[in-house]
C-alpha positions as CSV (number, residue, x, y, z in Angstrom):
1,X,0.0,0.0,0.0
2,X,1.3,3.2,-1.2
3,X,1.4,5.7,1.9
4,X,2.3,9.5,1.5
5,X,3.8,11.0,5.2
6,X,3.4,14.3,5.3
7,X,5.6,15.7,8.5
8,X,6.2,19.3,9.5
9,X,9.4,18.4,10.1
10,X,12.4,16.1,9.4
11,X,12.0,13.1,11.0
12,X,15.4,12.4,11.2
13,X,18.0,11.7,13.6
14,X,15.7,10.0,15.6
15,X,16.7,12.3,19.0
16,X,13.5,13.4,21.4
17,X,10.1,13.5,21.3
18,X,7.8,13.3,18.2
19,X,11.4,13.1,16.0
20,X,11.6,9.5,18.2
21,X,8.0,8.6,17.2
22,X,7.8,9.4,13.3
23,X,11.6,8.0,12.6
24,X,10.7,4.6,14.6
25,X,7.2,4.2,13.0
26,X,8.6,4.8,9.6
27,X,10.6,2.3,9.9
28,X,8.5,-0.3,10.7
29,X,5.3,0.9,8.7
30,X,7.8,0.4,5.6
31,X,7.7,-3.4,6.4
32,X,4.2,-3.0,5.1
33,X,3.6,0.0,3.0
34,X,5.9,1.7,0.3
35,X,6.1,5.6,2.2
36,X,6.9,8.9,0.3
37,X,8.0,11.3,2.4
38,X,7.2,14.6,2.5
39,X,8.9,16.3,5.7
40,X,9.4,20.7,6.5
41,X,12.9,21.8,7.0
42,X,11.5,23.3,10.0
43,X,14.8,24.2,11.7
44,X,16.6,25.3,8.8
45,X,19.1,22.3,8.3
46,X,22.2,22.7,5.9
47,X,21.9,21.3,2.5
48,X,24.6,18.7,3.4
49,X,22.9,17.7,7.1
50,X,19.5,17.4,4.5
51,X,21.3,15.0,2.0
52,X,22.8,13.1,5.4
53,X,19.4,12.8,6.5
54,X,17.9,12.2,3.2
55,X,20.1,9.4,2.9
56,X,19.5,7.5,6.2
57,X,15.4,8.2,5.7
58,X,15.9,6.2,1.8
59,X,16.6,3.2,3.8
60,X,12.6,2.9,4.5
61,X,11.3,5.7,2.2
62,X,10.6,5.3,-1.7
63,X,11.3,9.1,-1.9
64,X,12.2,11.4,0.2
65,X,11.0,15.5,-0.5
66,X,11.9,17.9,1.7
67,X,10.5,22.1,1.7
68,X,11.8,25.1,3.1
69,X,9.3,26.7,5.7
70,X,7.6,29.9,3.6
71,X,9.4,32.5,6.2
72,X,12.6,31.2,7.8
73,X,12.0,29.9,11.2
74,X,12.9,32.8,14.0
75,X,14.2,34.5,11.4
76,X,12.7,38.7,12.1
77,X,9.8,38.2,9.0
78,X,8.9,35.0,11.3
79,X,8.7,36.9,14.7
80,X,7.2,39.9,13.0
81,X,4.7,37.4,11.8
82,X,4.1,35.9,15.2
83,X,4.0,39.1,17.1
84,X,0.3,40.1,14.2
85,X,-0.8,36.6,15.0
86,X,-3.5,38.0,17.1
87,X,-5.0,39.5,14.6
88,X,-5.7,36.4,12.5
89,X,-8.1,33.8,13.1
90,X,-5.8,30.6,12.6
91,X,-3.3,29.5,14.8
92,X,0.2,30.6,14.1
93,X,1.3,27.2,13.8
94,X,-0.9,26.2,10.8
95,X,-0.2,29.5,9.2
96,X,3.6,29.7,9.6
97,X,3.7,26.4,7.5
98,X,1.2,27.4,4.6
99,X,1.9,29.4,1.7
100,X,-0.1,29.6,-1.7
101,X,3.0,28.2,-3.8
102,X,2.9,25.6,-1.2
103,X,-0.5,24.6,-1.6
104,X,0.7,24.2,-5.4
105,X,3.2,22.5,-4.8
106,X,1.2,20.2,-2.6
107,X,-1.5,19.1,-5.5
108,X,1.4,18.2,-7.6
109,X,2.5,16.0,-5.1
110,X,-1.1,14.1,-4.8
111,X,-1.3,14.3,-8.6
112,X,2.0,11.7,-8.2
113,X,0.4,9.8,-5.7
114,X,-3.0,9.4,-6.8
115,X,-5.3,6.3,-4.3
116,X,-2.0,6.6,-1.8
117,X,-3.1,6.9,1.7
118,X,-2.2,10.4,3.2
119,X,-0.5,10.4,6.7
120,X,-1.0,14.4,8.3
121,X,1.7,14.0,11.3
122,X,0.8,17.3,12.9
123,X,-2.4,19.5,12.9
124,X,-0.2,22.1,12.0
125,X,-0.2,21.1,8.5
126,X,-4.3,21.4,8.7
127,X,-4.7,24.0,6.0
128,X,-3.5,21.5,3.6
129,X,-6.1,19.4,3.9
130,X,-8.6,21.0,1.4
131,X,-6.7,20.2,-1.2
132,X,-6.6,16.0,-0.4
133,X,-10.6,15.7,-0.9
134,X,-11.2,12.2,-2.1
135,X,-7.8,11.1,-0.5
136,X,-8.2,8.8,2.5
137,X,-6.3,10.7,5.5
138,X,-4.8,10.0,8.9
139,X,-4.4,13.0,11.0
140,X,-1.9,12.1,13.8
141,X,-2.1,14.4,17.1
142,X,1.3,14.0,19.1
143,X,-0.7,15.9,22.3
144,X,-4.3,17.6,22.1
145,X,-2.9,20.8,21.7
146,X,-5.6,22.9,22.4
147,X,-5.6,21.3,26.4
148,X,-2.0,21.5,26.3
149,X,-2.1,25.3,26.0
150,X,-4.9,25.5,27.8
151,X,-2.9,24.1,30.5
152,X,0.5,26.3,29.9
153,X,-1.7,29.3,30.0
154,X,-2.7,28.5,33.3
155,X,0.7,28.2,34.5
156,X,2.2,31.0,32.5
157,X,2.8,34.1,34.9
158,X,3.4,37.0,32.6
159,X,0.1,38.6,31.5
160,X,1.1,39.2,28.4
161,X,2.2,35.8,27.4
162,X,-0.9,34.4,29.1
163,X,-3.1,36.3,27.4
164,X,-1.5,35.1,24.2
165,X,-1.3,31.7,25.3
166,X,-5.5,31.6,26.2
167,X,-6.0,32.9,22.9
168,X,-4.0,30.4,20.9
169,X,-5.7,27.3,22.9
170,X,-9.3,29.2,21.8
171,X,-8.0,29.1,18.4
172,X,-7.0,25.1,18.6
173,X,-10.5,24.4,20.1
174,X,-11.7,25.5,17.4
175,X,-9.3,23.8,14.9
176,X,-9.8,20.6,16.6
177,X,-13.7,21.2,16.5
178,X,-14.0,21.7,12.6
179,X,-11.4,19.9,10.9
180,X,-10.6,16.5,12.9
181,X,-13.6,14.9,11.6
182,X,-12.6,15.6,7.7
183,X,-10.2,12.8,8.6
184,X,-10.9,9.3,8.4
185,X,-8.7,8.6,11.6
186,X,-7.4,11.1,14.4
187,X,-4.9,8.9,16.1
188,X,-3.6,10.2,19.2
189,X,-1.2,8.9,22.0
190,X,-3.2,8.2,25.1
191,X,-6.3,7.6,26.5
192,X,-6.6,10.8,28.0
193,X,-5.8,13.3,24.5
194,X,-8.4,11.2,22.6
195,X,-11.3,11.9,25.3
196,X,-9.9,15.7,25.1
197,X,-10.1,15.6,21.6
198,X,-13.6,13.9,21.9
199,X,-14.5,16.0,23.8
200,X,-14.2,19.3,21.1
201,X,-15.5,17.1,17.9
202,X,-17.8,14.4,18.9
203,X,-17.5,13.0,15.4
204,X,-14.2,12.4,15.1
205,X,-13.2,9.0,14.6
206,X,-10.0,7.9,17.0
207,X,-7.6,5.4,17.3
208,X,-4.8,5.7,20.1
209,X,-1.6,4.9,18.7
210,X,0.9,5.1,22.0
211,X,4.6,6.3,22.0
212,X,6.9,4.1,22.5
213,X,10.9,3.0,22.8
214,X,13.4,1.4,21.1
215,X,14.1,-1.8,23.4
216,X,17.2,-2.9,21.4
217,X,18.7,0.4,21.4
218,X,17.6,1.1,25.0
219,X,19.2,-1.7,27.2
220,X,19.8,-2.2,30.7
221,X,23.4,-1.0,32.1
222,X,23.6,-1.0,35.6
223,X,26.9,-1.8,35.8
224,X,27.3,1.8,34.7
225,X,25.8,3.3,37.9
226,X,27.2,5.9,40.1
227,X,25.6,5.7,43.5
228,X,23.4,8.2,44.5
229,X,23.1,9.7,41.3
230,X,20.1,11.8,39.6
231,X,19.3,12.0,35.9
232,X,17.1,14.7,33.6
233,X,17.2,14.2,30.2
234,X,15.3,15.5,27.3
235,X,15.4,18.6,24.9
236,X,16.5,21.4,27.1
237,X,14.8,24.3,25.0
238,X,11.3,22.9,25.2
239,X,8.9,24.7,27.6
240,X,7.7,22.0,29.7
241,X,11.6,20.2,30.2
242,X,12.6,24.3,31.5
243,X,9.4,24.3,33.5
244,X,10.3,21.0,35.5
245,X,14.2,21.9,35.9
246,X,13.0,25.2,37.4
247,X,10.5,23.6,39.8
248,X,12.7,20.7,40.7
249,X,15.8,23.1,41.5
250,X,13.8,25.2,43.4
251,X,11.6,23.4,45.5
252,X,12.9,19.4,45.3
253,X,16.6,20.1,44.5
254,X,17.6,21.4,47.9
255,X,15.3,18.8,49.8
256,X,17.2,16.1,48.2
257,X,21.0,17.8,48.8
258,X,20.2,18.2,52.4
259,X,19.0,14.5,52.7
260,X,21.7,13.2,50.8
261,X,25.0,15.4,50.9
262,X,26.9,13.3,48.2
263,X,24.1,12.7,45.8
264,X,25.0,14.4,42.1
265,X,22.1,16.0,39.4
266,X,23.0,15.3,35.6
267,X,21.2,17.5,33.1
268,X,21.5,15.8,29.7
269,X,19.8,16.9,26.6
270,X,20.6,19.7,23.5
271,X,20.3,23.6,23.5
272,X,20.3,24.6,26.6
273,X,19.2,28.3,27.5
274,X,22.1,30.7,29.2
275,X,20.0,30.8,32.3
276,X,20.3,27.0,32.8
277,X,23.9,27.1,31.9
278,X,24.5,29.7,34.6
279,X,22.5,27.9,37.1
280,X,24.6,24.7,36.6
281,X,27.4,26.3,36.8
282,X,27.0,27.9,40.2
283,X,26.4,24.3,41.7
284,X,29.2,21.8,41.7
285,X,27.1,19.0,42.0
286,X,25.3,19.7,38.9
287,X,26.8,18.5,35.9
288,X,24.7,19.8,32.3
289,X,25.6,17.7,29.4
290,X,24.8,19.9,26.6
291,X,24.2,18.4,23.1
292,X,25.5,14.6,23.7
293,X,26.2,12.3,21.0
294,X,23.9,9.6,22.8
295,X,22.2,10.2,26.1
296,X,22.6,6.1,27.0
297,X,25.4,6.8,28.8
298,X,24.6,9.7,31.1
299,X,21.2,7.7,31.7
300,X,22.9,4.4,32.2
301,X,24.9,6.2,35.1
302,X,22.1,7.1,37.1
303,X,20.8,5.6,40.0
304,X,17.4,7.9,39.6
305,X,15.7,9.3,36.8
306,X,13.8,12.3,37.4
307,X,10.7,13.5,35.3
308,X,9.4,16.8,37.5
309,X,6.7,17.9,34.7
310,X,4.1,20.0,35.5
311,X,3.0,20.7,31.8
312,X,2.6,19.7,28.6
313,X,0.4,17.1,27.0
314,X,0.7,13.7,25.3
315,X,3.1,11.0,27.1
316,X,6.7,11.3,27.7
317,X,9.2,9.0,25.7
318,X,11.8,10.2,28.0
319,X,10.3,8.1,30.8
320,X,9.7,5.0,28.4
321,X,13.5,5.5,27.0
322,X,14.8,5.4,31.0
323,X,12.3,2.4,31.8
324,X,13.9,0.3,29.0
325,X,17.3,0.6,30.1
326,X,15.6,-0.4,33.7
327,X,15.8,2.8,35.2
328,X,14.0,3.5,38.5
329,X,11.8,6.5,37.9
330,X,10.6,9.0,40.0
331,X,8.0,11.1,38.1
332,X,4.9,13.8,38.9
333,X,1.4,12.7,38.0
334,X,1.4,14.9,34.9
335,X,5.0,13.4,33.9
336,X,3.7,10.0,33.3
337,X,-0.3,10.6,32.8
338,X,-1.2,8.5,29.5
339,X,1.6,5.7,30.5
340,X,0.2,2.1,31.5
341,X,2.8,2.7,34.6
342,X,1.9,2.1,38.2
343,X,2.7,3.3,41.6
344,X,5.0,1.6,43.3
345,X,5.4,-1.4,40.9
346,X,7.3,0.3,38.2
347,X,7.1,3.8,39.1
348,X,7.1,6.4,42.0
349,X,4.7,9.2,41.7
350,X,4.6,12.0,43.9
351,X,3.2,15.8,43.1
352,X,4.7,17.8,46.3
353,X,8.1,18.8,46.4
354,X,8.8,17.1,49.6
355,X,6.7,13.9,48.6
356,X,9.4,14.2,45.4
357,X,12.7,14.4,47.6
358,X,11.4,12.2,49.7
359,X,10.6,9.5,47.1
360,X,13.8,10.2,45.2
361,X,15.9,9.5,48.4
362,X,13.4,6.5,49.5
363,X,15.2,4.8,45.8
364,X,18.6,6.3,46.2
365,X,19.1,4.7,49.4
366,X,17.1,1.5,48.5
367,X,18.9,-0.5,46.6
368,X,16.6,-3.8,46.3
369,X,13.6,-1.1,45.6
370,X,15.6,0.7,42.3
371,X,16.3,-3.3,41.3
372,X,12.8,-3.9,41.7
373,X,11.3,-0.9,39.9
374,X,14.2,-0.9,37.1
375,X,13.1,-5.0,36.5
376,X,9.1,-4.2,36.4
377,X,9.7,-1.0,34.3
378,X,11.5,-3.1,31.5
379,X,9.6,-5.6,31.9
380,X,6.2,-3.2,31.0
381,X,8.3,-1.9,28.0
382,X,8.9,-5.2,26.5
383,X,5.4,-6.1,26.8
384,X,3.5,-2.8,25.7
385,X,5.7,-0.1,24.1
386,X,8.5,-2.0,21.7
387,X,8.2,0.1,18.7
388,X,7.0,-3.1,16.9
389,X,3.6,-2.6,19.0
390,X,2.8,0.3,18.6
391,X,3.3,0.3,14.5
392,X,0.9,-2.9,15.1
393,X,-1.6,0.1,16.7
394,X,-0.8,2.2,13.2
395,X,-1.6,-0.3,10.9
396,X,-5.1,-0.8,12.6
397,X,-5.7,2.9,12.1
398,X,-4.7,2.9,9.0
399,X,-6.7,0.1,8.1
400,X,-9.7,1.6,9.5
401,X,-9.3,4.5,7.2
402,X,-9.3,2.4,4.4
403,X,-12.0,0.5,5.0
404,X,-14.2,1.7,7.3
405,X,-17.0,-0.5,6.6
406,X,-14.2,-3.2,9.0
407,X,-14.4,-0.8,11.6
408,X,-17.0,0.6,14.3
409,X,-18.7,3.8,13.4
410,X,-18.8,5.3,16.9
411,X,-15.4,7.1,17.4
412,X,-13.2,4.4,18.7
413,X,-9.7,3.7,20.8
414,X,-7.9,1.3,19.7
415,X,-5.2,-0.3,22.3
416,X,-4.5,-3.4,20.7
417,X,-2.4,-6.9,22.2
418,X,-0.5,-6.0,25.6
419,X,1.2,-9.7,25.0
């Protein structure tokens, strides 16, 4: 089956988040499906990175097409364009992406790929959509983002940016309310984003299609670890990572110090912010790893990984990554919500910062507990979230959008095997 992917950005190298998600899921839909790829330059890559990448993606891709962004990302048209966002009644996101020429550009592409099946990998690229009528479509949600801003307006302190932030989610809302159901499928990671989404369109159809890790790639190490240890890893420019470092070295950080004298914070994970850098620095038992090669190692080392969040949306493959390599995890409520984890079995939960710091040095000093969580957490990995599952989850959905007469008309989640 012929499948066109249409990503706002290059999925490729495979490092955090929803780059994780759409490399891994290529690679096993193409098992299955022949995939053109059709992928924004969203961060403004180098010609010679592209072809690199290019080359890597051609190992599951039939062809590979990649498009510059209409205005340079952050470039000053791209701010100036944010800044009169306001005034227009799409979200920025959808419009920063679009272009006439584009559009164009787009219908030659379906004109090469007439009957394929079209894959939307972000609702940013919504006001494309018009132009695939009588194209079956999949229109992948990696959170709900309307309740995601919803929820980092609420936290978000200046009024200004507030403000902003309340009127972007209003403007999702009403994204989510008029154009999911156009789709044949609206898959979504969790439980919890496809009842959100439900919630704004009724009609929608939905399949849950979870994140996932790399079990091969992600392997135990523990005789890597460095007692009394903490680990934070993940892309150290993105709002809600910033949001838990601040909170945790705050309000948990010191808790934990004056607990456990010798215990040691690693923060691993690319771009860091001058502020973070600063902060690091004035602490000599913080240690930021900026940019790393691989983040195995610096995770392997840990006795503890540590997932503060307090917003955002969809699920975190940071904790799934740390529970394959049989990490004990210590995590808030919203940093593991949509996860099939458990307290206490393969996970610690705690909200409070002294419920945190005391949780975190309940594992470091427990040595038969982090064992005992680290074994349980692989173990749910292996069973639910190989890669190989969750492409099993896609190829329902995509099944369902093909043939819908196989599938139940009410608006459905679809978990699939857990064995």
């Amino acid at each position: 089956m012929r499948l066109l992917w249409f990503s706002h950005v290059v999925p490729f190298p495979p490092k955090g988040g929803n780059l994780q998600r759409s490399f891994n899921l290529i690679r096993y839909i193409s098992t299955s499906h022949e995939i053109c790829l059709v992928a924004f330059n969203f961060q403004g890559e180098r010609k010679d990175r592209l072809r690199e990448y290019a080359s890597e993606l051609q190992k599951y891709c039939e062809d590979v097409d990649f498009w510059e962004l209409p205005i340079r990302w952050r470039s000053t048209r791209w701010w100036a364009w944010l800044v009169l966002s306001p005034l227009f009644q799409d979200p920025y996101g959808c419009r920063s992406f679009w272009s006439r020429r584009l559009t164009a550009r787009w219908q030659q592409t379906l004109q090469r790929h007439e009957g394929a099946l079209l894959h939307f990998d972000s609702i940013d690229l919504a006001m494309f959509a018009g132009a695939a009528n009588g194209f079956r479509k999949v229109l992948n949600h990696h959170n709900c983002e309307s309740a995601m801003t919803y929820r980092r307006a609420q936290r978000e302190p200046n009024s200004v940016k507030k403000a902003f932030l309340y009127s972007l989610a209003r403007k999702l809302g009403r994204l989510e309310r008029t154009i999911c159901d156009r789709f044949d499928v609206n898959t979504t990671v969790c439980k919890l984003d496809a009842q959100q989404l439900r919630a704004r369109n009724p009609k929608a159809h939905i399949h849950v299609v979870e994140n996932g890790t790399d079990t091969e790639y992600f392997l135990p190490s523990r005789n890597l670890e460095e007692p009394r240890s903490l680990v934070f890893a993940g892309s150290l420019n993105w709002y809600p990572n910033l949001s838990a470092i601040r909170f945790f070295g705050r309000e948990i950080w010191p808790l934990v110090k004056q607990r456990c004298p010798g215990v040691r914070l690693y923060l691993v994970g690319r771009f860091p912010p001058h502020w973070l850098v600063r902060w690091a620095k004035r602490d000599p038992k913080i240690v930021l790893v900026a940019n790393p090669e691989d983040i195995r190692p610096w995770v392997g080392r840990a006795s503890v990984f540590v997932c503060p969040i307090l917003d955002g949306g969809g699920t975190r493959l940071k904790i799934l990554d740390a529970l394959a390599m049989a990490k004990a995890v210590v995590s808030t409520t919203i940093g593991c919500e949509g996860l099939r984890v458990k307290h206490g079995e393969n996970i610690l939960v705690a909200d409070a910062p002294r419920d945190f710091a005391n949780q975190v040095v309940r594992v470091l000093e427990n040595g038969a507990l982090r064992h005992q969580l680290g074994a349980s957490g692989r173990a749910l990995v292996e069973r639910c979230y190989s890669w190989e599952k969750i492409a099993w989850q896609l190829k329902q959905a995509y099944r369902c959008a093909l043939h819908r007469e196989m599938c139940d008309e009410r608006p459905v989640v679809w978990i699939g095997p857990e064995t």
